[in-house]
C-alpha positions as CSV (number, residue, x, y, z in Angstrom):
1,X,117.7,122.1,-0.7
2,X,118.0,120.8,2.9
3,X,120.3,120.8,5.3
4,X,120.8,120.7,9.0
5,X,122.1,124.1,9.6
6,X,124.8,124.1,13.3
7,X,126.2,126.9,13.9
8,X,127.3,130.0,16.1
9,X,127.9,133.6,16.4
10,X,129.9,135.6,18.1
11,X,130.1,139.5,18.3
12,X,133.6,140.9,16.9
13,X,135.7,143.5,18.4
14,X,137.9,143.8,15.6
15,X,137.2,142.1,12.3
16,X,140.5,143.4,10.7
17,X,142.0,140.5,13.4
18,X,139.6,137.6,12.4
19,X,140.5,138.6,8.7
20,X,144.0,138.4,9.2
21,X,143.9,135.3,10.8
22,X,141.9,133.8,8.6
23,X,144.2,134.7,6.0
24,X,147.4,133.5,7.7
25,X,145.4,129.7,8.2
26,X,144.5,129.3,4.8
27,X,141.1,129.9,4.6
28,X,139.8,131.2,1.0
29,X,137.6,134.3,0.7
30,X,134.3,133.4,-1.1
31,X,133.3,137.1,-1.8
32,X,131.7,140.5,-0.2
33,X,128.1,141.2,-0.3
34,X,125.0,143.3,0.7
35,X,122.2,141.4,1.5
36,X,118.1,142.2,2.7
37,X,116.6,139.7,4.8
38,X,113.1,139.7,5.8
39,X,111.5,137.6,8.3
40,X,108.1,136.5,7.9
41,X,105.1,135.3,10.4
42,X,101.3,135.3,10.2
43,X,99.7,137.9,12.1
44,X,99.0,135.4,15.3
45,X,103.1,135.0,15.5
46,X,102.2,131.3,15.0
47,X,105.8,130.5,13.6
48,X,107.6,132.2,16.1
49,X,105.6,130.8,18.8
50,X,106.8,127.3,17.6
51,X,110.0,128.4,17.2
52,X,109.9,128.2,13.4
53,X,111.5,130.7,11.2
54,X,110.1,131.7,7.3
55,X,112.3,134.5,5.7
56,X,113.0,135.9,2.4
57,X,116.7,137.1,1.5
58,X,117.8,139.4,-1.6
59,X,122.0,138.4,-2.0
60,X,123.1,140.7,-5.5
61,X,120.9,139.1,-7.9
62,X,119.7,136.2,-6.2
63,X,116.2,135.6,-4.0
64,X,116.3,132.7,-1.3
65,X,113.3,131.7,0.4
66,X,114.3,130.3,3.7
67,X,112.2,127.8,6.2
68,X,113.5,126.5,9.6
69,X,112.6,124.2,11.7
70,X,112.6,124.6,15.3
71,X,116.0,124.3,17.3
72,X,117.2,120.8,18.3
73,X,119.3,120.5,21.8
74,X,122.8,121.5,22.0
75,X,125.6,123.3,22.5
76,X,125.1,125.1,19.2
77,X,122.3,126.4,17.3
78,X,121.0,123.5,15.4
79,X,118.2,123.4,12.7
80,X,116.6,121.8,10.0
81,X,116.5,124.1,7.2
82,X,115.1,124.6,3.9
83,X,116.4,126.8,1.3
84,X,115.9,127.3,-2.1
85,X,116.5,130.4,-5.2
86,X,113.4,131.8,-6.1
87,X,112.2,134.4,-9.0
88,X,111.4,138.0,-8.7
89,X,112.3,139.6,-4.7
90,X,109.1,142.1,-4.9
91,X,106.9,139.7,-6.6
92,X,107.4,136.7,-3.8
93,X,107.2,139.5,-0.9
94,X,103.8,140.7,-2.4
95,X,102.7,136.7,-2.8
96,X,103.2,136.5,0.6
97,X,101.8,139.2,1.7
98,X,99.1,138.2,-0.1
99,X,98.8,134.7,1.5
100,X,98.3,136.6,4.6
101,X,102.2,136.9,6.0
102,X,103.4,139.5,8.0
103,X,106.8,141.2,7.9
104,X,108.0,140.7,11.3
105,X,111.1,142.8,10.8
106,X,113.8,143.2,8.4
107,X,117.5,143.8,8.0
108,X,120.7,144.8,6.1
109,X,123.9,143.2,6.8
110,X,127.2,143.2,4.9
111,X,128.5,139.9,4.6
112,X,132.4,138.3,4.0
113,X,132.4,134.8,3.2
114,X,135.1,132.5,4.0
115,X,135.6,128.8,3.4
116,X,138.0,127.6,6.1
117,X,138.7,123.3,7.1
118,X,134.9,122.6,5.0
119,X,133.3,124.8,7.3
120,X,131.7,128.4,6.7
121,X,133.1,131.4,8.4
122,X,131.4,134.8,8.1
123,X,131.8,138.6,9.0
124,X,129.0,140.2,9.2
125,X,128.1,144.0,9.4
126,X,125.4,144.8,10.5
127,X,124.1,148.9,10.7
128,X,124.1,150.0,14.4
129,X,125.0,146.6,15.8
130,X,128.5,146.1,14.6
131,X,130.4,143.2,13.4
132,X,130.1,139.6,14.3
133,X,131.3,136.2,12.8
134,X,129.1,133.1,12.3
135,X,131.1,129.8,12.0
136,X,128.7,126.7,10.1
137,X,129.7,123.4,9.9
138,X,128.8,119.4,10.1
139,X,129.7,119.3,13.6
140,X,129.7,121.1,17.1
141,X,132.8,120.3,18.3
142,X,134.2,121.4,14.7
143,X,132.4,124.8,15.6
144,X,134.3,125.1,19.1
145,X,138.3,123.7,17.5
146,X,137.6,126.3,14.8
147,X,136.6,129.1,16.8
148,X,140.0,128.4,18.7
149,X,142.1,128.4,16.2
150,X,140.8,131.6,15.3
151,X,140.8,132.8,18.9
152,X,137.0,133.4,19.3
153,X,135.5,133.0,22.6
154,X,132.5,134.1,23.1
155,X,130.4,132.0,21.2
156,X,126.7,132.1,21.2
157,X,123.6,130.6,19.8
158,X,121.6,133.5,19.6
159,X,120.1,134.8,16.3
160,X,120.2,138.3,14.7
161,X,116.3,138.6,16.0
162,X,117.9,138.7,19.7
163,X,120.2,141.4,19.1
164,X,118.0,143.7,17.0
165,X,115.3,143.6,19.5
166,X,117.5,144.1,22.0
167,X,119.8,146.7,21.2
168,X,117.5,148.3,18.0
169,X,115.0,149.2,20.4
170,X,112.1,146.8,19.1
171,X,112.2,148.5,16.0
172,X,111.3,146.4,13.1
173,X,113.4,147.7,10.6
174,X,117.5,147.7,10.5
175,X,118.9,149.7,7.4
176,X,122.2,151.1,6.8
């Protein structure tokens, strides 16, 4: 499947607050999940050095494989993206790894999903890091009158890479 993929993040404080509010405006949980993602490179960092991104998620019983394209200009993170449910988790990673990819590092997060004016509101939790909210929609300005509403103001476009090399020590793993 493709889409363009906008979006933001922004680190929470207190996710309890964002719940709560979006409870009180309406917005309808989609469900609570753990999920693995792996990002993938070849050993010469080729994909990162274009700003491309290849990663393999594991959501309950489901395995995505994930391509994006390089970011576009604007306020918000934008990307072309390509996504699509695949077969066996171990048996793709060992394909790949096969085909000569690299894991480049990999993570755990805890995910709420929210549905909220046709856009896509998460909390995630992520082990060591904390929590933080991700709001993806059709639109930037949508982004900024949503993360209003929910009184959210520090909105970034900055990845999960940026904050677990930063703050996880260039480690290349982030497990709860």
């Amino acid at each position: 499947m493709f889409k363009k993929e906008i979006e933001m993040k922004a680190v929470l404080k207190n996710p309890q607050r964002l719940r709560g509010k979006l409870i009180k405006l309406g917005a309808r949980k989609l469900g609570k999940y753990k999920e693995l993602n792996i990002k993938l490179d070849f050993p010469d960092k080729r994909l990162e050095k274009n700003d491309l991104i290849f990663r393999l998620r594991k959501k309950e019983n489901k395995t995505v494989l994930t391509f994006k394209g390089s970011k576009k200009t604007g306020k918000a993170k934008i990307r072309n993206e390509y996504e699509t449910e695949i077969g066996d988790f171990e048996t793709i990673l060992s394909i790949l790894k096969n085909l000569g990819f690299i894991i480049v590092f990999k993570f755990e997060k805890v995910r709420e999903e929210y549905e909220f004016k046709k856009a896509n509101i998460v909390i995630d939790k992520l082990p060591k890091l904390g929590y933080f909210c991700e709001i993806e929609t059709d639109s930037e300005n949508k982004i900024y009158d949503i993360a209003k509403k929910l009184g959210i103001k520090n909105l970034t476009k900055r990845g999960y890479g940026y904050y677990i090399k930063k703050y996880n020590k260039n480690k290349k793993e982030l497990m709860f």
